[in-house]
C-alpha positions as CSV (number, residue, x, y, z in Angstrom):
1,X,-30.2,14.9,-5.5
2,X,-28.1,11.7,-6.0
3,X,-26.5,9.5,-3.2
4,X,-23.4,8.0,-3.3
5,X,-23.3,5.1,-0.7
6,X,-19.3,4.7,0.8
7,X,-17.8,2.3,3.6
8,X,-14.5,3.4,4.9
9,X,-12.5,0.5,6.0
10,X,-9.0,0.0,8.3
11,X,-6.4,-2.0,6.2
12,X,-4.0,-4.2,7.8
13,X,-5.3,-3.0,11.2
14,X,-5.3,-5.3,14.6
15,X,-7.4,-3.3,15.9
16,X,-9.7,0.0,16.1
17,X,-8.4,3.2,14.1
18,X,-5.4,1.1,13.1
19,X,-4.3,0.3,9.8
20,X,-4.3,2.3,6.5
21,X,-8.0,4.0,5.5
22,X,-9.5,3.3,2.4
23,X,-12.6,4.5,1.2
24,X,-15.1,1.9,-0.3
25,X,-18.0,3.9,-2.6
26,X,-20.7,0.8,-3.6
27,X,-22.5,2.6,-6.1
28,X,-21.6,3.0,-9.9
29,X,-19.7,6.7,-10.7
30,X,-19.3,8.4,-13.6
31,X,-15.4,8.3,-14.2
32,X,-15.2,12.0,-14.1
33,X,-16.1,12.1,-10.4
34,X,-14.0,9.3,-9.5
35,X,-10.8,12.0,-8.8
36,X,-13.0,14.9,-7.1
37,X,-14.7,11.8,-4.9
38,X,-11.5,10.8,-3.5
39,X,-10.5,14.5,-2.7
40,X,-13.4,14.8,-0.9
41,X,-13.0,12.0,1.0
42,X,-9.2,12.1,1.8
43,X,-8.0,8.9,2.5
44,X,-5.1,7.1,1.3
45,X,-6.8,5.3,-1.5
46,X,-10.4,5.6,-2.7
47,X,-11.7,2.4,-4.3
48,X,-14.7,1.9,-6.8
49,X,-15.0,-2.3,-7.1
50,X,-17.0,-3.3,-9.8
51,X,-18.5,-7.0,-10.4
52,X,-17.3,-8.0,-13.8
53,X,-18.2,-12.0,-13.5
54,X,-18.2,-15.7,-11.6
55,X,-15.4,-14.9,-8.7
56,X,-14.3,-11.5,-10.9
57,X,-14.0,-8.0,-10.5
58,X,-12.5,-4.9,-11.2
59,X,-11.7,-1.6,-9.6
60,X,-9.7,1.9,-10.1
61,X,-8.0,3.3,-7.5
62,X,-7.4,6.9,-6.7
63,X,-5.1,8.6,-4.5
64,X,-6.1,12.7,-3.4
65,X,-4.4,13.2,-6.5
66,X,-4.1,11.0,-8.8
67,X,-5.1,7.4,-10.3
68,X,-3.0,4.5,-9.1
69,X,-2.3,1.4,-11.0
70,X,-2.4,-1.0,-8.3
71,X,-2.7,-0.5,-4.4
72,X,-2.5,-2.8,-1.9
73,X,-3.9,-1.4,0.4
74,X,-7.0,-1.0,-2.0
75,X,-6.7,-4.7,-3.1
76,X,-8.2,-5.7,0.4
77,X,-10.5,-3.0,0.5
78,X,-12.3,-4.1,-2.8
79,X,-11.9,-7.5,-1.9
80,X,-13.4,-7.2,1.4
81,X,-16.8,-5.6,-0.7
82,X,-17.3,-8.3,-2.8
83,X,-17.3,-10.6,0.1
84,X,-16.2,-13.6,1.9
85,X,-14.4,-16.1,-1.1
86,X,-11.9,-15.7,-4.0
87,X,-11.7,-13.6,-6.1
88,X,-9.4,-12.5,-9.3
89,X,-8.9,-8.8,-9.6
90,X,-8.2,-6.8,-12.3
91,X,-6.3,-3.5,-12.2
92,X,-4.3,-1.4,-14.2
93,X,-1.8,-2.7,-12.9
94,X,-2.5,-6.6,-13.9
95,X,-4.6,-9.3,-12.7
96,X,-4.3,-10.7,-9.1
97,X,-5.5,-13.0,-6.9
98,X,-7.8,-12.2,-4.0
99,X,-9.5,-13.8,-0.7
100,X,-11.4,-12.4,2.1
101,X,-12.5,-14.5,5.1
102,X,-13.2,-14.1,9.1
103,X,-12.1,-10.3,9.2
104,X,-9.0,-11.2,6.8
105,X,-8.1,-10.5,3.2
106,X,-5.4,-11.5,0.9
107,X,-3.7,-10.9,-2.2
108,X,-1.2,-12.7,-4.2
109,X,1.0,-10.0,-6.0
110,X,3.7,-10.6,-8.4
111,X,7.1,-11.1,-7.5
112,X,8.6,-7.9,-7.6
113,X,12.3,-7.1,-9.8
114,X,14.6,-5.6,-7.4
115,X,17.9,-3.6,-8.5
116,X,21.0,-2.0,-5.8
117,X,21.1,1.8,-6.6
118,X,23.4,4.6,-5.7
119,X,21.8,7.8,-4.5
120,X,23.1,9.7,-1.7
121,X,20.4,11.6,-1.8
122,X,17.9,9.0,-0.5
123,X,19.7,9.2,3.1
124,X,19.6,13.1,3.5
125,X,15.9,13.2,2.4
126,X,14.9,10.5,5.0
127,X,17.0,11.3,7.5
128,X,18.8,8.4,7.4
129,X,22.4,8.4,9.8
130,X,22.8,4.6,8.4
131,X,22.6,2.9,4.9
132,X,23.3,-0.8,5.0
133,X,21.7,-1.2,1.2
134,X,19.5,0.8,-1.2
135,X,17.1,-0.8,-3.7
136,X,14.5,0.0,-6.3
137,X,11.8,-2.3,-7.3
138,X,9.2,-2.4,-9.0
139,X,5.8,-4.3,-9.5
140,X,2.3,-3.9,-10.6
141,X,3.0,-1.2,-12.1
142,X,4.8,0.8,-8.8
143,X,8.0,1.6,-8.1
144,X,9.3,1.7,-5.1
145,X,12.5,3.0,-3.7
146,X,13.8,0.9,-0.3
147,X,16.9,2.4,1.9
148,X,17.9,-0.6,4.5
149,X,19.1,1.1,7.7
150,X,19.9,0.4,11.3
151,X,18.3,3.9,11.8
152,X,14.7,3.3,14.8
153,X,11.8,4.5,12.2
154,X,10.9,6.9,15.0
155,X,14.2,8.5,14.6
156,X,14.0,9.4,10.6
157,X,14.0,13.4,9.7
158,X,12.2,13.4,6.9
159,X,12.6,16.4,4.0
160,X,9.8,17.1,2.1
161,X,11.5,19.0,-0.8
162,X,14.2,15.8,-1.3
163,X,11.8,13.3,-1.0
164,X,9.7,15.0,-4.0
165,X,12.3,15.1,-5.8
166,X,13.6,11.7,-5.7
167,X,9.8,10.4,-6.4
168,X,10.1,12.0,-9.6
169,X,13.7,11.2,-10.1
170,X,12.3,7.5,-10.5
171,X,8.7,7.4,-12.0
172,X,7.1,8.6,-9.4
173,X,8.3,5.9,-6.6
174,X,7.1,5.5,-3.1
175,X,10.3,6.2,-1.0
176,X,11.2,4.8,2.3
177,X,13.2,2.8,5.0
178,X,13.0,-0.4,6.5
179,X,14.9,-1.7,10.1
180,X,15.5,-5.0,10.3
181,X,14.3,-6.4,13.7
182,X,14.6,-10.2,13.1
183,X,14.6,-12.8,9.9
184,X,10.8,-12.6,10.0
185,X,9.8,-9.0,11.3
186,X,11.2,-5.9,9.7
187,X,9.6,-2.1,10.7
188,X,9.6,0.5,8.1
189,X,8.4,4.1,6.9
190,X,7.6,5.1,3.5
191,X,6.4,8.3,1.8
192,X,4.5,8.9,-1.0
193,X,5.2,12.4,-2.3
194,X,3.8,11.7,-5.5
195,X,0.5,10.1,-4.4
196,X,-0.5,13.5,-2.6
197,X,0.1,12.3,0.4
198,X,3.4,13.0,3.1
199,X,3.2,9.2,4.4
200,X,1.3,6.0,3.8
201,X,0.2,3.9,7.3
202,X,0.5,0.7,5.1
203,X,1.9,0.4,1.6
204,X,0.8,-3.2,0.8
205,X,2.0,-2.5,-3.0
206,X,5.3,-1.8,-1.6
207,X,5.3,-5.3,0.6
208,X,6.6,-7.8,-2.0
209,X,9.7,-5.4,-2.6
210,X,10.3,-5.2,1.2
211,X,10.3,-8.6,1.7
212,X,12.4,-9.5,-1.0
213,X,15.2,-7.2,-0.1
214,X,15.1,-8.5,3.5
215,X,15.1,-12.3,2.2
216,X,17.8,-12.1,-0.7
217,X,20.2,-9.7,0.9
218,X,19.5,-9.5,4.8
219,X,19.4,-13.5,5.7
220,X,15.2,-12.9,6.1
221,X,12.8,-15.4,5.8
222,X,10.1,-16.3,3.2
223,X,7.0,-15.6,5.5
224,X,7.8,-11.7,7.6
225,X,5.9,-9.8,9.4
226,X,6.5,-5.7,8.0
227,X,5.5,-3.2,10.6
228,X,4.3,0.1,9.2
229,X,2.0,3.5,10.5
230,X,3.3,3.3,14.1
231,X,4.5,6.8,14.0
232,X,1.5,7.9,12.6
233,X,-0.3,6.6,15.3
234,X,-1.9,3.9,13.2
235,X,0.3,1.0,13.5
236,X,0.0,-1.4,10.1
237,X,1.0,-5.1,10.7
238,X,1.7,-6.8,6.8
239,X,2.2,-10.4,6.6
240,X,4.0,-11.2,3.6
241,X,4.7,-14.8,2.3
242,X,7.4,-15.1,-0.6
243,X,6.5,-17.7,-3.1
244,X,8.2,-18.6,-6.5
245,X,4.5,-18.1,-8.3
246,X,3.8,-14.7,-6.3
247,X,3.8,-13.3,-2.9
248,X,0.9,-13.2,-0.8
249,X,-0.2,-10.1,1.5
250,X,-2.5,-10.0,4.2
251,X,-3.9,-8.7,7.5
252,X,-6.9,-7.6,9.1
253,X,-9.9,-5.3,7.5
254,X,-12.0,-3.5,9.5
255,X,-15.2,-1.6,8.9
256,X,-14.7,2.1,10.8
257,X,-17.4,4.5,8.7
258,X,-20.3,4.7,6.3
259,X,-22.5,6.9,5.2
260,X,-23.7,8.7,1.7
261,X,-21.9,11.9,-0.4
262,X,-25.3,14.0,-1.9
263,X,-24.4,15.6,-5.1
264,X,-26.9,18.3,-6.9
């Protein structure tokens, strides 16, 4: 019988059974069990890292349903595997830079292209009663489409039908809103309809678009804090700084399981 080792870790958590879970599996996997692994495990993202080299490594990332590009969520995960150091990361999605130290990891993502859309449909599938700007950007590979609002997140009346719908309308985007509480701290919900999953605690993929939005067109600042996962009941803190290079993401990682799958 084999045994698969696995970790499952708390993303951008401050504390216990916070943050966004992301399952860690440490042995190799044949890539045709990748998928059926991360059903079985059911967690936003399931990662497989992979040394590839000096400060190097790779990893795919899978979703209940699919394969993702890039995650970031899954960046710190894998990160936080290889260890305490830098690290570049390669994806699907492109090449970034990593660190993990004292309970923290980082990434530096690209700067994410942002564009103003019209759809009224974004508002009714939120359940939005306020739209001070909608956006689409895209980076690493995602897309992700942003309604500003005035709306409390608490408040939103989400549709699952409209929200599948405009996921595949563009690409397959995450789709969410974001309140704006002060130039640095912004509190936001998105959903991820075509990921398999309703809503994502922490979409640190999704970060650098957030950001930018809040900076170019809301008066934010270059370093934010993005709060996420709160309705959920695991609140997500993001810290985001806005660079001309890249944009760096971070928070805490914390170890909450491990244990071994047995497969015949």
């Amino acid at each position: 019988m084999a045994r698969i080792g696995f970790e499952v870790v708390n993303c951008f958590a401050a504390q216990d059974f916070a943050g966004n879970p992301i399952c860690v599996i440490r042995d190799p996997v044949e890539e045709g069990l990748m998928g059926r692994i991360a059903r079985q495990m059911g967690c936003t993202l399931t990662v497989f890292p992979t040394r590839i080299g000096p400060g190097r490594f790779t990893t795919r990332m899978f979703t209940v349903s699919r394969e993702v590009p890039f995650g970031g969520s899954g960046a710190l995960a894998a990160v936080w595997a290889m260890g305490e150091g830098r690290w570049t990361l390669s994806t699907a999605g492109g090449d970034v830079e990593t660190e993990y130290g004292g309970g923290r990891a980082w990434t530096t993502q690209p700067v994410p292209g942002i564009e103003r859309i019209d759809d009224d449909e974004v508002a009714d599938a939120i359940g939005l009663s306020t739209v001070r700007g909608l956006f689409l950007g895209s980076a690493s590979g995602n897309r992700h489409v942003v309604a500003v609002t005035d709306d409390d997140p608490a408040d939103f009346r989400p549709r699952a039908d409209l929200l599948g719908r405009i996921a595949r309308r563009y690409g397959g985007a995450t789709v969410g809103a974001v309140r704006r509480i002060g130039a640095d701290e912004m509190h936001g919900r998105i959903f991820t309809p075509a990921h398999g999953l309703f809503e994502d605690p922490a979409v640190g993929g999704g970060a650098p678009t957030l950001a930018r939005i809040m900076r170019d067109h809301f008066d934010g600042a270059e370093q934010c804090l993005i709060r996420q996962g709160e309705v959920l009941g695991r609140p997500s803190r993001m810290e985001v700084i806005l660079r001309p290079g890249g944009v760096k993401v971070g928070g805490g990682v914390r170890k909450a399981a491990e244990g071994v799958l047995l497969l015949d």
